[in-house]
N, C-alpha and C positions, 0 to 999 in steps of 0.2 A: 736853366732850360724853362721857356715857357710852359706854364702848365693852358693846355688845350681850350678854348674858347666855345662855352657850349652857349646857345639865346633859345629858348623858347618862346616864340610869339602868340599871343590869343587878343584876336579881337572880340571885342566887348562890348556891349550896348553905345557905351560912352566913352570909349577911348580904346586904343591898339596898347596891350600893356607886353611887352617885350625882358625876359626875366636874363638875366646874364650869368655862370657862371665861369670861372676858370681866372683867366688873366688877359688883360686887354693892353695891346702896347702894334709896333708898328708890324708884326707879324701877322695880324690880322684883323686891324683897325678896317681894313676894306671891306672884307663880310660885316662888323659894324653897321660901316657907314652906308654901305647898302642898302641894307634894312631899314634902316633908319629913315632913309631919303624916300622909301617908295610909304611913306605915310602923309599922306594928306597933311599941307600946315595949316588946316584948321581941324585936324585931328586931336585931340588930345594925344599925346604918347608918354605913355608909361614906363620907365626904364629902372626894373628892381636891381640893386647892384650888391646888396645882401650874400652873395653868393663868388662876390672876384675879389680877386687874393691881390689882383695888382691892374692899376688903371694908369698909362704913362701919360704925356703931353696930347701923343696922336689920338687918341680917345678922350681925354678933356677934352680936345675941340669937335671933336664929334657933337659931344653933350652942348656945347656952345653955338655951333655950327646952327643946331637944332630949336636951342633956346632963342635964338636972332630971330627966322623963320617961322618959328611955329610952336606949337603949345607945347609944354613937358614938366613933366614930374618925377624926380628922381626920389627912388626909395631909399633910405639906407639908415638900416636900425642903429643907435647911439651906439651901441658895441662894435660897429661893423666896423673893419679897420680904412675902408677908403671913405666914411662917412667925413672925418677931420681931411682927406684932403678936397671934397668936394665944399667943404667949408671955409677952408685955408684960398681957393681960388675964385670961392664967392658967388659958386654956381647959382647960390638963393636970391640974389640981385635980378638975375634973368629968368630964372626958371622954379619951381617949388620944389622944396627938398621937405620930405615927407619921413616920418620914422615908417607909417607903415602905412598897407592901404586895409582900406574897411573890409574884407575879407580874408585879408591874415591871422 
């Protein structure tokens, strides 16, 4: 069973930073991609992923989708377990993958 899909969004001087917890797959990759889309692509977007237990294909392209388009940074601390697949798919080619951001 999916575990629930929670995002908290706060914009910020310099960027829309968007915190994700739960599990991300095609049950509600749409609330995602929603969110996602109604940010400015010369926004910076910030997307902490620190907190999801599971990230499938339809949410990879989200993050890709995003990284084409417009600016982004994705968080995921060296323990965090979707950090090797956001590195296994090579998200850091498009986009910045960050252990953490300057106020954690």
């Amino acid at each position: 069973m999916t575990e629930r899909l929670a995002m908290d969004v706060v914009e910020e001087p310099e960027a829309v930073v968007i915190r994700l917890a739960g599990d991300v797959d095609m049950t509600n990759v749409g609330q995602l991609r929603a969110t996602v889309s109604q940010v400015a692509a010369g926004t910076l977007l910030v997307v902490d992923v620190n907190e999801v237990g599971y990230l499938d294909s339809a949410g990879i392209a989200v993050l890709f989708e995003r990284a084409k388009r417009g600016r982004l940074e994705v968080v995921a601390a060296p323990g965090c377990p979707i950090r090797r697949v956001l590195e296994v798919v090579a998200i850091g080619q498009l986009a910045t993958l960050s252990d953490s951001r300057p106020d954690d």
